[in-house]
C-alpha positions in Angstrom: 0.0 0.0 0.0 1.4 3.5 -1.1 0.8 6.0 2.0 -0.4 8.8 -0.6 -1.6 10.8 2.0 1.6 11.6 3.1 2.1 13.5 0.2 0.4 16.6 1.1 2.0 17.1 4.4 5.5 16.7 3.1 5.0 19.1 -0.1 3.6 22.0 2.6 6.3 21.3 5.4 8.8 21.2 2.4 7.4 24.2 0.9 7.1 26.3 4.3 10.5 25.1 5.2 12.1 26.6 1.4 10.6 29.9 2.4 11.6 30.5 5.2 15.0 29.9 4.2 14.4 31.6 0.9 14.0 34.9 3.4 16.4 34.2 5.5 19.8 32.8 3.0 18.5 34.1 0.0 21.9 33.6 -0.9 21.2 30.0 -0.9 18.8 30.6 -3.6 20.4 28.1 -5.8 20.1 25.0 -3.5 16.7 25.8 -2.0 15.0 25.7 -5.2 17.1 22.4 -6.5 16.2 20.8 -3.6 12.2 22.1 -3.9 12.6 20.6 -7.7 14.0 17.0 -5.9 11.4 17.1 -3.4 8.4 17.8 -6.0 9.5 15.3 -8.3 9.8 12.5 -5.7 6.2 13.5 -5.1 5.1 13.3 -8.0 6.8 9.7 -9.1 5.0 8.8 -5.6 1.8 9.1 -6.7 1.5 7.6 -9.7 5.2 6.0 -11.1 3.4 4.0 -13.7 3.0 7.0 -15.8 5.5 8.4 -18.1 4.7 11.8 -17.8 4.8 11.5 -13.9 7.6 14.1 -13.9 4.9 16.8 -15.6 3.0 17.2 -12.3 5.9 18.5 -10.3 6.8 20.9 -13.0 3.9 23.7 -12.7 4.4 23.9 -8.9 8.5 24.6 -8.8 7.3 27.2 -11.8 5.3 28.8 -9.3 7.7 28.7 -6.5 10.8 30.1 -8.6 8.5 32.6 -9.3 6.6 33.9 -6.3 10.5 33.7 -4.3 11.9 35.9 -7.2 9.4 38.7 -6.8 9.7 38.2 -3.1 13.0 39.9 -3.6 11.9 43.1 -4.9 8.9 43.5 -2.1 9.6 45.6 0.7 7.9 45.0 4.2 8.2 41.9 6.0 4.3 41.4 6.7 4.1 41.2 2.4 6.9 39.0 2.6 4.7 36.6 4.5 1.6 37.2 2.5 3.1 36.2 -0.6 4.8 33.2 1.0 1.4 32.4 3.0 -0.1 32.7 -0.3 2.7 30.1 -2.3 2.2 27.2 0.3 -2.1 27.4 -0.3 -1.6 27.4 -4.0 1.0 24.5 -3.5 -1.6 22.7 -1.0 -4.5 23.2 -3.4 -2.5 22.2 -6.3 -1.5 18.7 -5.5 -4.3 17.9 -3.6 -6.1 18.0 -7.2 -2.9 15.5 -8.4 -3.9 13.8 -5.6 -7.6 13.3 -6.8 -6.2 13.3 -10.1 -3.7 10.4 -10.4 -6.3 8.3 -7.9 -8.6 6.3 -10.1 -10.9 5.5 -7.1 -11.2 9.2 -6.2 -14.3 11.3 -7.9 -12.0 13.8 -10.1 -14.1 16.5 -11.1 -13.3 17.0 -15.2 -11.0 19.7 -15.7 -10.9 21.0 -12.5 -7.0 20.7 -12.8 -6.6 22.2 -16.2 -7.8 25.0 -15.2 -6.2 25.1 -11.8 -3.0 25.1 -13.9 -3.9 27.9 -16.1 -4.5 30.3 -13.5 -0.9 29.3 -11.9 0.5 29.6 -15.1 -0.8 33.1 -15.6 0.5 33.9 -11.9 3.5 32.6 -13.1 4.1 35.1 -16.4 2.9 37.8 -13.8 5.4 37.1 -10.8 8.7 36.1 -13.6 7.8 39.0 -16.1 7.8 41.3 -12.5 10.9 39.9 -11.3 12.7 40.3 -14.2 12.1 44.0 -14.6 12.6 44.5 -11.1 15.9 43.5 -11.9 16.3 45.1 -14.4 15.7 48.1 -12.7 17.4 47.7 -9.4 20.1 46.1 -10.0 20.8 47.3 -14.1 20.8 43.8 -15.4 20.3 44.0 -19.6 17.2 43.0 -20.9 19.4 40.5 -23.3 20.7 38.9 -20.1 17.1 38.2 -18.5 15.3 37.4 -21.8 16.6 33.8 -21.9 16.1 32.9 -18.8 12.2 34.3 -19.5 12.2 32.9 -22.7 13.2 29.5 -21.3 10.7 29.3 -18.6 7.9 30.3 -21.0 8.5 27.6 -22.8 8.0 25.1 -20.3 5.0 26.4 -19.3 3.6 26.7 -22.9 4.8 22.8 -23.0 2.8 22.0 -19.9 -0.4 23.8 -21.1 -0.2 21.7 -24.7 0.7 18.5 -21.8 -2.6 19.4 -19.3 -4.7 20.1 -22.2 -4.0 16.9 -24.2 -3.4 18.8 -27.1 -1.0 16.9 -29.5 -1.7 18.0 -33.1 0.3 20.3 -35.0 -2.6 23.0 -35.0 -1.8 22.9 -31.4 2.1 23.3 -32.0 2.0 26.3 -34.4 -0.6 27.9 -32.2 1.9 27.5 -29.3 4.8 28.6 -31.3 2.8 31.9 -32.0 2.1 32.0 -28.7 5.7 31.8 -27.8 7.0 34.6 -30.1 4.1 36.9 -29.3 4.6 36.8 -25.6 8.5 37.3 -25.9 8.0 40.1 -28.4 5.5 41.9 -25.5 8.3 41.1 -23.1 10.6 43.4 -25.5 8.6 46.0 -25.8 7.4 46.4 -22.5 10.6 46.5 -21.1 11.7 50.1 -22.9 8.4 51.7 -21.0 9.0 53.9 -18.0 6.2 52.0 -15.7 6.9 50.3 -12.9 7.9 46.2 -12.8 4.8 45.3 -11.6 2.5 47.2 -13.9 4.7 46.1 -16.9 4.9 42.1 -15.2 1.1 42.3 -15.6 1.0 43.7 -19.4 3.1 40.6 -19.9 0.4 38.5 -18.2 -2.7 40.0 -19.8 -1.0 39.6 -23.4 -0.2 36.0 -22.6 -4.0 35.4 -21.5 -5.2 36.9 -24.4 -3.3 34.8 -27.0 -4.0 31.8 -24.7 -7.4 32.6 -25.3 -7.7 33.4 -28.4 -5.5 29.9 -29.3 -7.7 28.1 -27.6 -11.0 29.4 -29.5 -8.7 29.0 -33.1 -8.1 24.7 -31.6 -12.1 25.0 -30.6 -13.1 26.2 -34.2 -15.0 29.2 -32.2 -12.9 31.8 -33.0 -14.9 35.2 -32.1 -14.1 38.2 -34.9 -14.7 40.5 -32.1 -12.0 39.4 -30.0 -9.4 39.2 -32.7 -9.7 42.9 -33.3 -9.7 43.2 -29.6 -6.6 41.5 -29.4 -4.8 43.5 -32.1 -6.0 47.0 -31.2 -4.4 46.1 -27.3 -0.8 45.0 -29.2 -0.8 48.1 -31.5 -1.6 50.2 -28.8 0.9 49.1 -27.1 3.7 49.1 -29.3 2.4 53.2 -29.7 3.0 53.5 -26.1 6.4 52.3 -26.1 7.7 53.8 -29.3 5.7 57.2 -27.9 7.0 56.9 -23.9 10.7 55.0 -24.2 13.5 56.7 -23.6 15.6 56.2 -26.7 19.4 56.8 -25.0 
């Protein structure tokens, strides 16, 4: 008998236990979050180690803490501090108690209850990492070519895990997410020459990446909405007006 129940308990002590040393040795930044990634794929191989794809479910989560711990660095007050670590072990809790239900066949999984569990922490995720990365770019005077990547990179995976949650394997889906990809990064450069703060610009980021989500997923559902295309396009050339209108060109 697997003690599944177990699982729970461990990922929040594990998760309460990274943040508090996350505020405390931030300098250990590094090894708290290898040894998050360690704990959350022994977790997920735990619950179900006849799948594959087990590795997938631990994925989303250390996305999410990378995240939330990187923007913790730019927040100032203690008390927020807490909030937003408060607020990363809940999401963490919720999160694989629905793998839990998920990856139990004799549970009663409500359908797609975890798709879109994982959509809203992916769109928390764009918000926290877009944030974090302007943050440092504005604090500490890191280029924007030296912070793309590792944006870049970390979109990707998540665009991989939606296309993995949402069972979509055709090359539709593929193109769509390629699109997705390059539209997103291209916000991300623009964005980044506008004289807003990191948070306000982290959320541009955000909003542009729920909207081509969106309007992906109506183009794979064949209910693509006229109304919102134009939407969509008058928001990104608006946009691009405000940067080419507001940056500071020196």
């Amino acid at each position: 008998m697997r003690f599944r129940f177990f699982i729970l308990p461990f990922i929040v002590l594990l998760t309460v236990a990274a943040a508090i040393s996350w505020f405390y040795r931030p300098t250990y930044g590094i090894w708290i979050m290898f040894i998050l990634l360690i704990g959350y794929l022994w977790s997920a191989w735990w619950l179900d180690p006849e799948r594959s794809d087990w590795w997938r479910f631990a994925i989303t989560p250390w996305l999410l803490s990378l995240a939330l711990l990187l923007f913790c660095l730019l927040v100032s007050g203690g008390w927020l501090v807490f909030v937003f670590m408060t607020l990363l072990v809940l999401l963490q809790a919720v999160y694989w108690r629905y793998v839990l239900v998920y990856t139990d066949s004799a549970a009663s999984y409500t359908p797609f209850s975890l798709e879109r569990l994982s959509f809203i922490i992916n769109f928390l995720v764009v918000f926290l990492l877009a944030s974090a990365m302007y943050g440092f770019k504005t604090f500490l005077d890191i280029s924007t070519w030296i912070l793309l990547p590792i944006f870049g990179v970390c979109l990707a995976i998540l665009i991989s895990q939606r296309l993995w949650i949402s069972k979509a394997t055709g090359g539709v889906a593929w193109r769509l997410a390629g699109s997705l990809f390059i539209g997103t990064i291209q916000i991300f450069l623009l964005t980044s020459f506008l004289p807003l703060d990191f948070r306000l610009l982290g959320f541009l980021v955000a909003a542009a990446y729920y909207g081509f989500i969106s309007l992906g997923s109506e183009v794979t559902d064949n209910t693509v909405n006229r109304r919102n295309v134009w939407i969509l396009i008058t928001i990104l050339t608006l946009a691009s007006l405000a940067v080419f209108l507001t940056a500071r060109w020196y």
